[in-house]
C-alpha positions, 0 to 999 in steps of 0.5 A, a space after each residue: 500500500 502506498 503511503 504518505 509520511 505525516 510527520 518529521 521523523 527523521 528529516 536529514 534521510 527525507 523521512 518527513 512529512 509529504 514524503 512517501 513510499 510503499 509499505 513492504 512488510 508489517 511487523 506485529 508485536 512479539 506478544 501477538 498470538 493466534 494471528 492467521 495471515 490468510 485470515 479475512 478480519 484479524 483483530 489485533 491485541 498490541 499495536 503494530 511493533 513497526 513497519 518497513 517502507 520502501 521510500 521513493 526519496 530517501 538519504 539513508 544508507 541502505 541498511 543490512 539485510 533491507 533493500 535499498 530505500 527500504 526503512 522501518 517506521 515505528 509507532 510514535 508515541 504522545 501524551 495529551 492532557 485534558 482538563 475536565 470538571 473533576 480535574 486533568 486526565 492524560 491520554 497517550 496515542 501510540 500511532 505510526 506517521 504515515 497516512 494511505 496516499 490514496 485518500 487525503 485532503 486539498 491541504 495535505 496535497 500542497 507543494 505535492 504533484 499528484 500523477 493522477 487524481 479523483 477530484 471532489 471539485 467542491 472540497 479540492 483545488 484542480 491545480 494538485 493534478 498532474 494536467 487535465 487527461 489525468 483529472 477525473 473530477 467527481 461531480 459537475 459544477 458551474 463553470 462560471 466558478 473558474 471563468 467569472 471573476 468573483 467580483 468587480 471590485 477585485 478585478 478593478 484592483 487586479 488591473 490597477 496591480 498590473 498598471 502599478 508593476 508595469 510602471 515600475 518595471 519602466 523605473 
């Protein structure tokens, strides 16, 4: 399955959040039993010990017994602190830092080229696709949205922009 990273782990071999890979192998808990690889629900007692990825960018040095590119990704643990009527209580979140590439929104996708992209036109912006044959968008809209200025007064001060910057180009 491919991943993407979504958090620093460990910045100078590009482990950092945007990046991604492929996920090649999970590894359980030690204290895991009664696990069927073939079965079709597996429920788990313990998290995930930790997973490999094969990152399509990374600096590390291939590591013994890995392929190349290919690092284990740990759960990463925190703590969080509520107050409530009564008083405080602390949660601790054990998560891995990755998230599936297949399913993210406008916001994760910034500074990212996607190659291809299922579109909701209403929640994300057409310019994270990789050009038009590679856009499917999910429902129609209006069209008006991308071809109408959204108002006057911006598009009076849009060109009083351009005025000013070609004046200041003549400087």
């Amino acid at each position: 399955m491919s991943v993407i990273v979504t958090f620093n782990v460990e910045t100078d071999l590009d482990i950092a959040n945007g990046f991604r890979g492929e996920i090649t192998k999970i590894v359980l808990d030690e204290r895991e039993t009664g696990f069927t690889p073939t079965a079709p629900i597996v429920e788990l007692a313990y998290p995930t010990a930790y997973i490999l990825v094969k990152m399509n960018h990374t600096k590390a040095i291939q590591l013994a017994g890995l392929e190349n590119n290919v690092l284990p990704l740990v759960p990463l643990e925190r703590t969080f602190t509520i107050t409530h009527g009564k008083g405080q209580k602390s949660i601790k979140r054990r998560q891995l830092p990755i998230t599936p590439v297949y399913s993210f929104t406008d916001y994760r996708s910034q500074g990212q080229i996607i190659s291809n992209s299922m579109i909701d036109i209403g929640y994300v912006a057409l310019s994270r696709g990789r050009g038009r044959g590679n856009i499917k968008l999910l429902r129609d809209f209006d069209e008006n949205l991308l071809t109408t200025h959204p108002c006057e007064y911006l598009r009076l001060e849009d060109e009083r922009l351009t005025r000013l910057d070609d004046e200041t180009e003549k400087w």
